[in-house]
N, C-alpha and C positions, 0 to 999 in steps of 0.2 A: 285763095281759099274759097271752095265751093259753101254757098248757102247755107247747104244741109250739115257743112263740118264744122260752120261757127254756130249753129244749132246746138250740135253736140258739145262743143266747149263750151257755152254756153251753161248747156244741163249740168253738164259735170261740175263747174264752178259753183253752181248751185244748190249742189247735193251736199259735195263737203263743206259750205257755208252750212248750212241746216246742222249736220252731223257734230261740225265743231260746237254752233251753237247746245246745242243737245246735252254736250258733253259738259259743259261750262256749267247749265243749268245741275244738272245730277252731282256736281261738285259742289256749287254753292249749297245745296241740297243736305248734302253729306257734313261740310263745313259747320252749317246751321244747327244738324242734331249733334254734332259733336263739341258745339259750344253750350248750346243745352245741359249737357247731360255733366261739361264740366261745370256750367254755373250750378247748376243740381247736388255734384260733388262737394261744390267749396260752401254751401249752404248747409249740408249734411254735415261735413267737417265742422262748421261754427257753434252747428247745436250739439253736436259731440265734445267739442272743445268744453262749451259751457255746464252741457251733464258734469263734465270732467270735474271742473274747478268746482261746480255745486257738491260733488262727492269729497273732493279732497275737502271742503271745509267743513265737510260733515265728519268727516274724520278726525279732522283736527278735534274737531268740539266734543266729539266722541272722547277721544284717548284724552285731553283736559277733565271731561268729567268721570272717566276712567281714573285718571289718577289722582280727584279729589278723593273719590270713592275708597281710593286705596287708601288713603291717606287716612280717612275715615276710620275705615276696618282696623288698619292698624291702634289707632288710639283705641276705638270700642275692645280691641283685644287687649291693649296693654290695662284698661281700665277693669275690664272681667278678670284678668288676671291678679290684679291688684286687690278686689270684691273677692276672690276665693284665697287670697292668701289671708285675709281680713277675718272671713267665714274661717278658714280652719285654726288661725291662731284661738279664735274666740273658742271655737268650740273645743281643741284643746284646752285652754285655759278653763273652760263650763266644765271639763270632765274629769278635773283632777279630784282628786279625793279627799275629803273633809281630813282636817286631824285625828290623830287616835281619841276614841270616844265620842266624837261628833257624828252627825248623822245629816244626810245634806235632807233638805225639806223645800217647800217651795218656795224660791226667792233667795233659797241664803241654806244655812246651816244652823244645827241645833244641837243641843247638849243636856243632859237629863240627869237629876240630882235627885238620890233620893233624901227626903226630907229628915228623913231617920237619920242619916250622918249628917246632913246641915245643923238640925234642932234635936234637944229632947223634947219627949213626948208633950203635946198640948202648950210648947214654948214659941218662943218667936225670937228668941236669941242665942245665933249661931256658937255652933261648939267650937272646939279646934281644931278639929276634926275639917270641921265647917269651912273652916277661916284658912286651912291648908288645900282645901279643894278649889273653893274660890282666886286664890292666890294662884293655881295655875291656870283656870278659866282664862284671869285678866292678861296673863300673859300670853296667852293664844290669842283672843282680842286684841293686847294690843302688837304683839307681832305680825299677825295676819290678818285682820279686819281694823287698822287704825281711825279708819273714816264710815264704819259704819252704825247704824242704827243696832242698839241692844236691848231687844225687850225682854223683859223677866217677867216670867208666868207664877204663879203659884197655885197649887190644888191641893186639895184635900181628899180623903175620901167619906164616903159617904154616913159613917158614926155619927151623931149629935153632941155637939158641944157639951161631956158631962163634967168632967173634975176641974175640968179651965174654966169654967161658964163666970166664973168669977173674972175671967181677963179678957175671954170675949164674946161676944153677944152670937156667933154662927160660924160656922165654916167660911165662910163669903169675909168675915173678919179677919179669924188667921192666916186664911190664904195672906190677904191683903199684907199683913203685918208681917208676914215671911217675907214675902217679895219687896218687902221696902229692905228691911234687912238685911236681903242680896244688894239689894242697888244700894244701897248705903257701903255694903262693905269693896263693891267696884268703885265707888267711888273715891273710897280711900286709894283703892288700887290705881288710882291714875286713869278710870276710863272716864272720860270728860262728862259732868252730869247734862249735856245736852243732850246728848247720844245717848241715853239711858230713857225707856218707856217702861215704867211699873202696872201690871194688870192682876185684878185680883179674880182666881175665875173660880174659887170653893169649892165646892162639891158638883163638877160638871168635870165633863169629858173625858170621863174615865176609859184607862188604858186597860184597865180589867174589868173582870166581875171582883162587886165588893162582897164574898159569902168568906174568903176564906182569909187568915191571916197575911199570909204572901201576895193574896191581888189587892187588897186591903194597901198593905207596903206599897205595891206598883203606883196606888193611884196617887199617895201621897209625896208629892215632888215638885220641884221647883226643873221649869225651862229656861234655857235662855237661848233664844233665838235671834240670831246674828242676821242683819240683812240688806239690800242693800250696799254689798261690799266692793 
């Protein structure tokens, strides 16, 4: 072989050494970002992983106190339901209607005598009259009001004590002496003397003008007001 041809093999040997070299390099190259890019992947995956598991235990804790909540709701309804059945009995029961001849008033119920059939004139001791009126009072009392308070009013009307003045000293007397009367004759009736208030209120609170005969009448009357029940 001439000179100038191991020259040449020579060259040649040492281009494709270079070339392969070259190639080696652009590989490892390539190797390297593509180990990169996995390490990058499996790092992203980790913190997605953990988002993951921080969401689901938020949910958990969510739907737990979701379903206290419900839990909740429900008793709050069953308990308002319970509070409007409560409210309409009551108010049903508030709305029925006083007896025949009662009159509902504040607190309770009332009933109005006039004094002319309890008493004769300028008396204070009931007729028979009296004593049969009262006898169904007690028995509305004591069928429908057994536990309540019963006070007995007595008025007058406005005249001055003239042909009685001998038995009593004012109107503010015979009231008095009326209404004991009544509570005396309830009392025989069975309504318990605890339960019994006597007030004597005479010539006040008139349900009329006293000019004429008949308002005259109206004023004079014994209440009994039921209450309390």
């Amino acid at each position: 072989m001439t000179r100038l041809a191991v020259l040449w093999t020579i060259t040649g040997l040492l281009a494709c050494s270079l070339l392969t070299t070259g190639c080696c390099e652009n590989e490892k190259k390539q190797l390297a970002a593509l180990q990169q890019q996995y390490n990058d992947l499996q790092v992203t995956n980790q913190d997605l992983k953990k988002s993951l598991a921080q969401c689901q235990a938020r949910a958990t804790e969510l739907e737990t106190q979701l379903s206290g909540r419900d839990s909740q709701l429900t008793a709050l309804k069953a308990e308002l339901a319970d509070a409007k059945q409560k409210l309409t009995a009551k108010g049903s029961s508030g709305s029925k209607a006083p007896p025949p001849g009662w009159q509902k008033v504040a607190g309770g119920v009332k009933i109005t005598l006039s004094s002319d059939i309890l008493f004769a004139s300028g008396r204070a001791t009931l007729s028979s009259a009296g004593v049969a009126k009262l006898r169904k009072v007690a028995a509305t009392i004591r069928s429908k009001y057994p536990n309540a308070i019963v006070r007995v009013y007595g008025y007058t009307d406005a005249d001055p004590i003239v042909k009685s003045a001998r038995l009593w000293r004012d109107n503010l007397d015979l009231s008095a002496n009326r209404a004991m009367a009544v509570t005396r004759q309830l009392r025989k009736l069975h309504i318990p003397a605890e339960q019994i208030e006597t007030v004597a209120m005479g010539a006040t609170h008139f349900v009329a003008p006293n000019k004429t005969r008949a308002e005259k009448a109206k004023n004079r009357r014994v209440e009994i007001v039921v209450v309390g029940k």
